[in-house]
ZABA-121055 format. One record per residue: y, z, x of N, C-alpha, C, O, CB in turn; residue number from 0. Coordinates in steps of 0.02 Angstrom, whole numbers, padded with zeros to 5 digits. Atoms other than C-alpha are relative to their C-alpha. Glycine has a CB too. Layout:
REC,n.c2,n.c3,n.c1,ca.c2,ca.c3,ca.c1,c.c2,c.c3,c.c1,o.c2,o.c3,o.c1,cb.c2,cb.c3,cb.c1,k
REC,Y,Z,X,Y,Z,X,Y,Z,X,Y,Z,X,Y,Z,X,NUM
...
***
This chain:
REC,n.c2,n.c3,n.c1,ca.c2,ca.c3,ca.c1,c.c2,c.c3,c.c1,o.c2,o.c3,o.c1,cb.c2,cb.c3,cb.c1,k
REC,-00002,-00027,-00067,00412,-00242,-00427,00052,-00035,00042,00082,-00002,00084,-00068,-00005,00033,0
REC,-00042,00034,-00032,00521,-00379,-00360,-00036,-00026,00073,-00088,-00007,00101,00063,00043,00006,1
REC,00021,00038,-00082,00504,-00483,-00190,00005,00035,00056,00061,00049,00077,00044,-00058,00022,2
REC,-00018,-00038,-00067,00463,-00389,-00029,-00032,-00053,00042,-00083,-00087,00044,-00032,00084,00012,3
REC,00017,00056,-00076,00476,-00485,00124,00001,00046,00041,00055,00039,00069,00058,-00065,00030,4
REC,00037,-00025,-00055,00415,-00374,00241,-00023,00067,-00002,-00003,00104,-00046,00035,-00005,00055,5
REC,00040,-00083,-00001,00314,-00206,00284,00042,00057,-00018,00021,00102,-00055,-00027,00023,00078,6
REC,-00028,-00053,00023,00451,-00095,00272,00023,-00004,-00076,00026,00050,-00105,00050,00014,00043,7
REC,-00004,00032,00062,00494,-00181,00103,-00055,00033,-00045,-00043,00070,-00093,-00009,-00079,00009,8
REC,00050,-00018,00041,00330,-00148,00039,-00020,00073,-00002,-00039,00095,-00056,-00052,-00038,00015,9
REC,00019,-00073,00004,00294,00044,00094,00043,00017,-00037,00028,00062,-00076,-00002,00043,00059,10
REC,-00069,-00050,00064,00467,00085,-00011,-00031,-00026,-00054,-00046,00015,-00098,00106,-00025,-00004,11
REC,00031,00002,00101,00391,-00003,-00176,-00058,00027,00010,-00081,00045,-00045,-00019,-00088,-00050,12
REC,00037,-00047,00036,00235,00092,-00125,00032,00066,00008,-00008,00111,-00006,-00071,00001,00020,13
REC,-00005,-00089,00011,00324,00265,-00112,00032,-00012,-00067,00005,00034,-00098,00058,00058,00064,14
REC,-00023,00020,00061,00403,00214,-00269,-00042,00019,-00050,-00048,00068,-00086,00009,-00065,-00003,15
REC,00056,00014,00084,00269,00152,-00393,-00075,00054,00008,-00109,00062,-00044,-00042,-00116,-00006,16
REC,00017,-00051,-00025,00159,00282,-00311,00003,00078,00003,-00034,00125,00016,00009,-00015,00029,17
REC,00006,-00078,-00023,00249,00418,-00314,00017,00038,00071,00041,00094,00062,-00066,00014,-00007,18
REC,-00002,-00032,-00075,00263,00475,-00122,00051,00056,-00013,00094,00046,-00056,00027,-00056,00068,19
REC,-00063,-00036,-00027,00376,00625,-00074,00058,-00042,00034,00054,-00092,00070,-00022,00050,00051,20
REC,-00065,00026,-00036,00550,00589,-00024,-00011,-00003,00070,00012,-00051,00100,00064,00045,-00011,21
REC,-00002,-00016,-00074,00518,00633,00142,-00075,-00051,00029,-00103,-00037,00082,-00007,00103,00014,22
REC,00043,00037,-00024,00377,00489,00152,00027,-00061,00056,00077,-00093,00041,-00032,-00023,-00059,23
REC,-00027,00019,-00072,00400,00397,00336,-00003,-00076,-00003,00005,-00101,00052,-00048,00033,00067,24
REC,00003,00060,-00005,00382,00207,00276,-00045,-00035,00044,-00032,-00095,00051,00051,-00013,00009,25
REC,00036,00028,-00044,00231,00176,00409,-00057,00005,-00030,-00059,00030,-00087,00004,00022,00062,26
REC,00074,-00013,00022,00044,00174,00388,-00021,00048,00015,-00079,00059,-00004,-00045,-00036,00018,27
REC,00045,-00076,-00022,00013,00351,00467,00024,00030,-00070,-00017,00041,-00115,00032,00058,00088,28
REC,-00011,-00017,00059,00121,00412,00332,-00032,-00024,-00084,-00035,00001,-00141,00058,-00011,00009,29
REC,00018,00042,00100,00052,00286,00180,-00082,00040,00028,-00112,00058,-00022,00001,-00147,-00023,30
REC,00082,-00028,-00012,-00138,00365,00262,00005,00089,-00011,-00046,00123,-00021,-00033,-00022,00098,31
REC,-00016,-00068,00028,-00060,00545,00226,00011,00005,-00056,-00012,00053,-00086,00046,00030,00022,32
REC,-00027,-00002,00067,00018,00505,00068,-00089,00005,-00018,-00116,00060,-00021,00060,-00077,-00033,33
REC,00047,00026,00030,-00155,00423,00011,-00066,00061,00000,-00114,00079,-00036,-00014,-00071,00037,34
REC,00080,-00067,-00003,-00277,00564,00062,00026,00071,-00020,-00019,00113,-00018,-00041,00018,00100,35
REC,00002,-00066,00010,-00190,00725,00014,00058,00004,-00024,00061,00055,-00058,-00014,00043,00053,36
REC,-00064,-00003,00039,-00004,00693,-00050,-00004,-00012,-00078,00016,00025,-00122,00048,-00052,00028,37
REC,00004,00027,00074,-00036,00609,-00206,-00058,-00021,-00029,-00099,-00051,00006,00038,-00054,-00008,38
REC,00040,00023,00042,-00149,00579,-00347,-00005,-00061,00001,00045,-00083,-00028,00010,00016,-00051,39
REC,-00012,00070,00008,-00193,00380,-00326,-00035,-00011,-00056,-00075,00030,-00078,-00018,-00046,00056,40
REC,00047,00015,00071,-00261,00288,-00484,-00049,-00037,00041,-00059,-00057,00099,00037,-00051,-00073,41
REC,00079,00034,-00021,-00416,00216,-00486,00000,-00072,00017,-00052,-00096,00040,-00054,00003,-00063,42
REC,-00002,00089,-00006,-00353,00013,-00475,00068,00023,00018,00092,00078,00002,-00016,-00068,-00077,43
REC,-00029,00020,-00033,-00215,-00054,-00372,00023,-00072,00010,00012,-00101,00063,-00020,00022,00032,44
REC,00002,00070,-00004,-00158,-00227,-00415,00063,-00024,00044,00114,00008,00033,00000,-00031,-00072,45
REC,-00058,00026,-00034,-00034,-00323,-00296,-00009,-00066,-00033,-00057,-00095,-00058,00000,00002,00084,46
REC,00003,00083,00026,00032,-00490,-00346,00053,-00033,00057,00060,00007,00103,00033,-00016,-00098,47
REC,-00017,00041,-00065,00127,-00601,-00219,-00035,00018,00078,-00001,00023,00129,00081,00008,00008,48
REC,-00001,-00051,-00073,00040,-00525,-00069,-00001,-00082,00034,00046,-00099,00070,-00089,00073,00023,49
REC,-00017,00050,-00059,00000,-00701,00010,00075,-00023,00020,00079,-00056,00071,-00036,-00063,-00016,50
REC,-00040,00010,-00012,00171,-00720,00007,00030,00045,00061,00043,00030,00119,00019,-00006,-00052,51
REC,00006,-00050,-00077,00202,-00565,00111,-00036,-00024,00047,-00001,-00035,00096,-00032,00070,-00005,52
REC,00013,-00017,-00051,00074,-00591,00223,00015,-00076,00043,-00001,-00082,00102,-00070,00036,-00003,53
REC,-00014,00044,-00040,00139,-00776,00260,00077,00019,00064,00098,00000,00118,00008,-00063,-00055,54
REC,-00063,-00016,-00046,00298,-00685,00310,00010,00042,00046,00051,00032,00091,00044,00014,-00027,55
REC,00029,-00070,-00041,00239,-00515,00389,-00065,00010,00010,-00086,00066,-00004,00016,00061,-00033,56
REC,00059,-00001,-00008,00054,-00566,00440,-00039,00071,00014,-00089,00093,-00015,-00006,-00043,00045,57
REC,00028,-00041,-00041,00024,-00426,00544,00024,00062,-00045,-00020,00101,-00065,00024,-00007,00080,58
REC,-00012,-00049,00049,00131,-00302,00431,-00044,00013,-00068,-00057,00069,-00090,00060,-00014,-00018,59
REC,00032,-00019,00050,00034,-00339,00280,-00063,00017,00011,-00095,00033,-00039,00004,-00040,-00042,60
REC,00086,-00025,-00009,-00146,-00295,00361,-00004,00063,-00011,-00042,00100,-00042,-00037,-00008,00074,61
REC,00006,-00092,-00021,-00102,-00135,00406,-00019,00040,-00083,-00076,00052,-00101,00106,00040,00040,62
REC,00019,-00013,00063,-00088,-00070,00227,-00061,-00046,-00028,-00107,-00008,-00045,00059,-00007,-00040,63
REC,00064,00021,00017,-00226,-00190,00173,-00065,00059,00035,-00098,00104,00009,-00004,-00082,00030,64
REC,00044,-00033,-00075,-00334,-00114,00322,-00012,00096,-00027,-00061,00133,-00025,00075,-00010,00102,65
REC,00024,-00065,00031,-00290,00060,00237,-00029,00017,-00062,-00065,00062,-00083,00044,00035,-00001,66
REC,00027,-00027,00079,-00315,00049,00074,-00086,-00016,00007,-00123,00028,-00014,00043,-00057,-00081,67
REC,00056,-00005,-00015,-00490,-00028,00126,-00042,00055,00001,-00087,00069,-00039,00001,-00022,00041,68
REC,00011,-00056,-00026,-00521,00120,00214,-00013,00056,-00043,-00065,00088,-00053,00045,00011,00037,69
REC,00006,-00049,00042,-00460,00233,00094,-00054,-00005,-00057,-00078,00047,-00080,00059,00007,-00025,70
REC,00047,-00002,00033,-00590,00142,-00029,-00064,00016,-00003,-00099,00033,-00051,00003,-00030,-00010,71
REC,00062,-00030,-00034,-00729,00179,00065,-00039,00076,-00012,-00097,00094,-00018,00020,-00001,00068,72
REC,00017,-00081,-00007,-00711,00375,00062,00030,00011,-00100,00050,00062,-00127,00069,00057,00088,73
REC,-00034,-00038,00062,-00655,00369,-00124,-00039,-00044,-00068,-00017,-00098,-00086,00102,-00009,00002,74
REC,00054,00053,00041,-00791,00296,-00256,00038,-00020,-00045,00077,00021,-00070,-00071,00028,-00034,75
REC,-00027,00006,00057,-00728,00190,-00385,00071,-00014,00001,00100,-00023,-00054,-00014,00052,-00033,76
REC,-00093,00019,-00016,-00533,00153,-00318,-00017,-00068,00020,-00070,-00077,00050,00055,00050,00076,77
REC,00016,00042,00016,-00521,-00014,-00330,00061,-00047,00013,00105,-00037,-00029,-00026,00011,-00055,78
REC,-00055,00023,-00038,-00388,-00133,-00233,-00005,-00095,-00037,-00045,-00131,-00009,-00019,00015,00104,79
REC,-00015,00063,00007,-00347,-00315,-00321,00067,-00034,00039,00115,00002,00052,00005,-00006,-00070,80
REC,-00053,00027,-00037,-00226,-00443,-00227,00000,-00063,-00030,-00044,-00100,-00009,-00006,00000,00076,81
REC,00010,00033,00014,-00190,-00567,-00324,00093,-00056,00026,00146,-00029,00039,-00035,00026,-00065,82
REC,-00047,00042,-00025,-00063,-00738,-00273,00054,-00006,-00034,00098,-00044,-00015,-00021,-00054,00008,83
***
């Protein structure tokens, strides 16, 4: 995946490894559109450096945390790892 240092960093490797439409907007309204009706998500979701992100983009990396949460809630069985 390579090193993303910051939020906009990270929404492009997720429209990427994801999948998104071209025309996906790099924010969290858009990654909360992608996630509920654009694309098929798999069932697990592993990140690996995230503390690294979020030492550098605290507030950037919640937001997506904060959604995928969300999105786990309404979706049984999707399944979010974050590992260091």
């Amino acid at each position: 995946m390579g090193a993303v240092r910051d939020v906009r960093g990270l929404h492009a490797v997720l429209k990427r490894e994801l999948g998104f439409p071209s025309f996906y907007g790099l924010n969290g309204d858009a990654f909360r559109d992608a996630v509920t009706g654009l694309v098929v998500m798999p069932r697990e979701l592993v990140f690996t450096g995230w503390a690294e992100l979020g030492g550098t983009t605290p507030v950037g990396a919640s937001e997506p945390r904060r959604l995928l949460r969300r999105y786990g809630t309404t979706s049984p069985g999707f399944r979010v790892s974050y590992r260091l």
